[in-house]
C-alpha positions in Angstrom: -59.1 -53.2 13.3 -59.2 -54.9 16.7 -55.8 -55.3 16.3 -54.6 -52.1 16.4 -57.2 -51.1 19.2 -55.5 -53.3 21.4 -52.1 -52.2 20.5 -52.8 -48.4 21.0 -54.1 -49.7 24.3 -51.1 -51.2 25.7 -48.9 -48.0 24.7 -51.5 -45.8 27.6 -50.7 -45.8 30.8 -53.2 -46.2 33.2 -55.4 -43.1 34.2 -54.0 -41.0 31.7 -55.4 -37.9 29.9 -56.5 -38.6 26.5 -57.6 -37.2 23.5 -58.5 -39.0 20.5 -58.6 -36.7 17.3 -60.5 -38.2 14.6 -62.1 -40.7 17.1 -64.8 -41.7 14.6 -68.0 -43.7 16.7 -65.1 -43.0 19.9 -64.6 -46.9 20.1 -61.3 -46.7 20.9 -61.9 -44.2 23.4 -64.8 -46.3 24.9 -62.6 -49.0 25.8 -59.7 -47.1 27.1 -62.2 -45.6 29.5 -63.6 -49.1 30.4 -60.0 -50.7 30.8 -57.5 -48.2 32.2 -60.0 -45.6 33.7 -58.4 -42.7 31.7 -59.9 -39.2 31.2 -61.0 -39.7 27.3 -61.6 -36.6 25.1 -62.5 -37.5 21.8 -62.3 -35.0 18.5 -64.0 -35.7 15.1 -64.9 -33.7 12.1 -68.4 -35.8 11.2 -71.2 -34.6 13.1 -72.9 -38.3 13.3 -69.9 -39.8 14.5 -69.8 -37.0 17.1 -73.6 -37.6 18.1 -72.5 -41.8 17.9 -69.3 -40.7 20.2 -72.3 -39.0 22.8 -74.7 -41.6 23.2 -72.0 -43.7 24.4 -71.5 -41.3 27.0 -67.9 -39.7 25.8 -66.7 -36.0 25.8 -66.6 -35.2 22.0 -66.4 -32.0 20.2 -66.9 -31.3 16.2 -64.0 -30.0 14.7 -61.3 -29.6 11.9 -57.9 -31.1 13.4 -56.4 -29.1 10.8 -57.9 -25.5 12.1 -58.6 -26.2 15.6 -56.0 -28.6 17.6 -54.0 -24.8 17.4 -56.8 -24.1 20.5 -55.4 -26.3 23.2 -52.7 -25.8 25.0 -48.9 -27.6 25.4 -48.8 -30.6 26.7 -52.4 -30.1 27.8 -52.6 -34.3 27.4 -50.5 -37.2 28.2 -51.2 -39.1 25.4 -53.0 -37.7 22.0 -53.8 -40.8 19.4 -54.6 -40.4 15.3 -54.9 -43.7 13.8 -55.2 -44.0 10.1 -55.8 -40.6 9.5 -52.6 -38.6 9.4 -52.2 -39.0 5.2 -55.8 -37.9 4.7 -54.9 -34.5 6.4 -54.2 -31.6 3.6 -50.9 -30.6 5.8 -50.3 -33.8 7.7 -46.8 -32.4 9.1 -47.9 -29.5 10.7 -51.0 -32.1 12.3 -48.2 -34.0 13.0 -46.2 -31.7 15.3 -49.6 -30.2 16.5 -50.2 -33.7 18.5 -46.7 -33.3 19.4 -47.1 -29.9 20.8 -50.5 -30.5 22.9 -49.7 -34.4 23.7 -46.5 -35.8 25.9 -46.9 -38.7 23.4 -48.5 -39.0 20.4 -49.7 -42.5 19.3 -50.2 -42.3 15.3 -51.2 -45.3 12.6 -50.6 -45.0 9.4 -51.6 -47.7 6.1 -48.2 -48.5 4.4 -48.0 -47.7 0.7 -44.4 -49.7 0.5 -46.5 -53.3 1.5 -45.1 -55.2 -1.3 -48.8 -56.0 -2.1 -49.6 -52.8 -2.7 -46.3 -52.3 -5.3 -47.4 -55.7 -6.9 -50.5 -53.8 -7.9 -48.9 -50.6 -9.2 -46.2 -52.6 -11.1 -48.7 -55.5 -12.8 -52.1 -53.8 -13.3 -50.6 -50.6 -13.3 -53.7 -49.5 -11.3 -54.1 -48.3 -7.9 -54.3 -51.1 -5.2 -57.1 -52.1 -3.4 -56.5 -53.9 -0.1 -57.7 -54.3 3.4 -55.7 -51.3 4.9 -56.7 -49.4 1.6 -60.0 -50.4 1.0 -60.9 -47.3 -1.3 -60.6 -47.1 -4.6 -58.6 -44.4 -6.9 -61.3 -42.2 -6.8 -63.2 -42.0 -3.8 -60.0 -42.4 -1.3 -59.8 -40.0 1.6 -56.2 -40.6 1.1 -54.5 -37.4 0.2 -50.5 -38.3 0.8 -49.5 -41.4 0.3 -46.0 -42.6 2.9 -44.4 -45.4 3.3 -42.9 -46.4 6.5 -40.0 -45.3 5.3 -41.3 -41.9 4.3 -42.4 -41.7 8.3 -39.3 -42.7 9.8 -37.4 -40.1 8.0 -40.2 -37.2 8.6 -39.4 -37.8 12.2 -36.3 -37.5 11.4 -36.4 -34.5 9.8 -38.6 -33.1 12.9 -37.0 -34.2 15.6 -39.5 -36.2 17.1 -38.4 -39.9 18.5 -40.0 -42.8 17.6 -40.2 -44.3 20.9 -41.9 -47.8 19.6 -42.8 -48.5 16.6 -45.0 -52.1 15.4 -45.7 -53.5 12.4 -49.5 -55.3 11.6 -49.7 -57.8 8.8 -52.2 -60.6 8.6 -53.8 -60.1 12.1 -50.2 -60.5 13.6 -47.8 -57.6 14.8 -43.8 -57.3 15.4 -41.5 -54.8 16.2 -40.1 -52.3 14.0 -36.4 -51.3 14.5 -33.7 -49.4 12.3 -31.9 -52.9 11.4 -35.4 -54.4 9.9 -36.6 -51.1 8.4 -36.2 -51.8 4.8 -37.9 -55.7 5.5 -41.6 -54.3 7.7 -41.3 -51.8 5.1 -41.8 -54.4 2.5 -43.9 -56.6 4.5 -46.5 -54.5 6.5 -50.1 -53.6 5.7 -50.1 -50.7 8.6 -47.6 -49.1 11.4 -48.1 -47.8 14.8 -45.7 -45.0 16.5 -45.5 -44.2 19.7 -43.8 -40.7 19.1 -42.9 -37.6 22.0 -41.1 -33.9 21.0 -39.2 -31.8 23.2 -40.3 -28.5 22.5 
């Protein structure tokens, strides 16, 4: 979603340290190299995508996020981005505050299973919904825990870690998400973007 590319870009600051864990092809990566000259690492569990991430020239490793992130050190990044992944992780909390713990920041997008769409589907077919941010079906999903944006909030919450911004993507158009318009974007919102940093 170029969308969200563009909105994880303009949470980096320029000639950052970066590392991009489930990077995929390293797109993302690619063009935070290209426009804001950062030191990109890149960190993904397919070995195609890793090969993809290498012809373009990016530093990418093959790995589990779940059994190897515990290998680098705090704070060892300014900036450490997982977009749409965090829910397909068999322990997404503890990936969570891993980022936390190797990143300053953490910059983490997540699909929103409260889009009213998404209830609509549940509540009239009484089947599993299929939309643009959750294009999988019932059965061949990577998705293994479904949250809300509500859900996330609260997580953080529970964690300690401070949602520094937050932004809401529906229908190729984004807004801000505060406390006084939680319980609207998280109605209205196909996806979420956190900027996020822990003091540990």
């Amino acid at each position: 979603m170029k969308l969200e590319s563009e909105i994880v870009n303009s949470f980096i600051e320029r000639s950052s340290k970066v590392l991009d864990v489930g990077c995929g092809d390293g797109e993302i990566l690619l063009n935070l190299k290209e426009q804001k000259n950062i030191d990109a690492r890149g960190f993904e569990i397919d070995h195609k995508k890793v090969q993809e991430s290498l012809i373009k020239g990016l530093s990418v490793i093959q790995g589990d996020a779940e059994k190897d992130l515990m290998n680098y050190p705090n704070k060892s990044f300014d900036y450490v981005i997982l977009t749409q992944t965090l829910q397909a992780f068999y322990d997404p909390r503890k990936v969570l505050n891993e980022i936390l713990r190797i990143g300053k920041n953490a910059i983490v997008s997540i699909p929103n299973f409260g889009y009213w769409k998404v209830r609509l589907d549940l509540l009239i077919k009484g089947k599993m919904p299929v939309t643009e941010a959750l294009p999988n079906t019932w059965f061949n999903t990577p998705n293994l825990h479904m949250c809300t944006i509500k859900d996330f909030y609260e997580l953080c919450n529970l964690d300690g870690i401070e949602i520094k911004k937050s932004i809401a993507i529906t229908n190729k158009k984004h807004s801000a998400i505060t406390k006084n318009n939680l319980e609207f974007k998280n109605l209205t919102s196909e996806l979420a973007i956190f900027l996020l940093s822990k003091s540990n």
